[in-house]
C-alpha positions as CSV (number, residue, x, y, z in Angstrom):
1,X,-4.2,-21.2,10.2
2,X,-2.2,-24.7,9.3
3,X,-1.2,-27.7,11.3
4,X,1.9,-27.6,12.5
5,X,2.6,-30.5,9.6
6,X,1.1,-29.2,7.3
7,X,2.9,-27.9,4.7
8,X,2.8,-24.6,3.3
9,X,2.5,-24.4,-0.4
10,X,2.2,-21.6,-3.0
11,X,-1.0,-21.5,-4.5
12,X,-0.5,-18.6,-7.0
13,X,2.3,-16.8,-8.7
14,X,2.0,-13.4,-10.1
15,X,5.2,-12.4,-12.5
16,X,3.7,-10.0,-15.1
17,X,5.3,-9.2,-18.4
18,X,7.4,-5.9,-17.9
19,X,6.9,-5.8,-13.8
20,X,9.9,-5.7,-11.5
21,X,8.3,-7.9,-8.4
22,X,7.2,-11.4,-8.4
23,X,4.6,-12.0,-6.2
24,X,3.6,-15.7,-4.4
25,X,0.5,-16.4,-2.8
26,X,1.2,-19.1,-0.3
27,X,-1.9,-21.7,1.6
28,X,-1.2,-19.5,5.0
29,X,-2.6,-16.5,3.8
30,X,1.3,-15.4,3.2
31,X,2.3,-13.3,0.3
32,X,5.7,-13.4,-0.6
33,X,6.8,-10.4,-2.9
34,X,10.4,-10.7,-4.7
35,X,12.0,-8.3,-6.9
36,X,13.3,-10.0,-10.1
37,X,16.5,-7.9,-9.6
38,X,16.9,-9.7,-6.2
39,X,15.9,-13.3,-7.3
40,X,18.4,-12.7,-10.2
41,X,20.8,-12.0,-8.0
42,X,20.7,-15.2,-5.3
43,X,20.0,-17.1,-8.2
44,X,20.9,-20.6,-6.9
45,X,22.7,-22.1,-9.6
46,X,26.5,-23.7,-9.2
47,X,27.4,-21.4,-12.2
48,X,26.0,-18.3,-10.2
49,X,27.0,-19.4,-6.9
50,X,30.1,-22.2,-7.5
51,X,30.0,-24.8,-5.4
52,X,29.9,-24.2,-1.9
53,X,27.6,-24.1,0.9
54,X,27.4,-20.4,0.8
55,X,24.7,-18.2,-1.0
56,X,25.7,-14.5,-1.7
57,X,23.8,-11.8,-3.9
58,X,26.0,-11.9,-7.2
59,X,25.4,-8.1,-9.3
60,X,24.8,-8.2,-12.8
61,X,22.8,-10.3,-15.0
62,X,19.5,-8.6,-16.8
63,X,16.7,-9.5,-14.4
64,X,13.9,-9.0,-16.8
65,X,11.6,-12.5,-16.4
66,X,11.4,-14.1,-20.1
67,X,9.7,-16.8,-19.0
68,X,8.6,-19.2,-15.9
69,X,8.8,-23.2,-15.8
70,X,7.6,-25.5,-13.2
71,X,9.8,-28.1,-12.2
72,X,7.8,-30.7,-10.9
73,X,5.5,-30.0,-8.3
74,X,8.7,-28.6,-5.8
75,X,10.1,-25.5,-7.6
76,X,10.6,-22.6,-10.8
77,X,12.9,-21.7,-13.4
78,X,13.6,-18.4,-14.7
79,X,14.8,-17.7,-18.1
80,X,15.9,-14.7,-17.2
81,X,16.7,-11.8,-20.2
82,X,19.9,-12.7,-20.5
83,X,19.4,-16.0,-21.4
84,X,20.1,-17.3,-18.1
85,X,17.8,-20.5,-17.0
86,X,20.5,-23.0,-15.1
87,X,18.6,-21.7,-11.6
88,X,16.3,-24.2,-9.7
89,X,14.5,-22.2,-7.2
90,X,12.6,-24.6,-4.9
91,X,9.4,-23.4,-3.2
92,X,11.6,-23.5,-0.2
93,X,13.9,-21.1,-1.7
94,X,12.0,-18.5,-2.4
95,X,9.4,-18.7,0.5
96,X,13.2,-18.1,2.7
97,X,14.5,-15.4,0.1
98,X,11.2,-13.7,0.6
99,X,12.1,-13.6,4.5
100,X,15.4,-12.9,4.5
101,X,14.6,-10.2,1.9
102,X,12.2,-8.8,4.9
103,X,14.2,-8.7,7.9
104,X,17.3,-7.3,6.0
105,X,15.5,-5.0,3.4
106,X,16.1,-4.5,0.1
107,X,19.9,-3.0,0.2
108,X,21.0,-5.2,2.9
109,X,20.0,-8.5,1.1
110,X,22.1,-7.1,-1.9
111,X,25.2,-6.5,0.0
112,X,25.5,-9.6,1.3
């Protein structure tokens, strides 16, 4: 169990070649699991989402992981398979995607 101000912090990603799911171990014992269609989707970039305050699941785009960066010790980037790589996806992000994804399911995160 953490303190209260502790923060929680991934200690492992799993995003194998060829898999659909990205997987993210976090310091509470959590395990976030993400389907790269779905992260590909709420991909947080202005170009993907424009500029409001306002996140929506936008279709398209091949979600197929090319590769992963680390931008510095607060988030990832996706080169995604089609070329896509302007997303920033802060641990934050995706710990919340993971929960929203979760309470919604899998079609109702999409839809909205």
């Amino acid at each position: 169990m953490t303190n209260a101000s502790t923060p929680v912090e991934p200690v492992e990603v799993r995003a194998p070649r060829g898999a659909e799911t990205t997987e993210i171990h976090w310091s509470d014992g959590t395990v976030t699991v993400l389907s790269n269609e779905l992260m590909r989707g709420y991909c947080p970039c202005a170009g993907c989402q424009g500029h409001s305050s306002t996140i929506a699941y936008r279709h398209g785009g091949n979600p197929e992981i090319d590769s992963i960066s680390e931008v510095g010790n607060y988030a990832l980037c996706f080169r995604w398979g089609d070329g896509h790589d302007s997303g920033i996806y802060t641990w934050d992000y995706l710990r919340r995607l993971g929960q929203h994804a979760e309470q919604l399911g899998r079609d109702g995160v999409m839809r909205r």
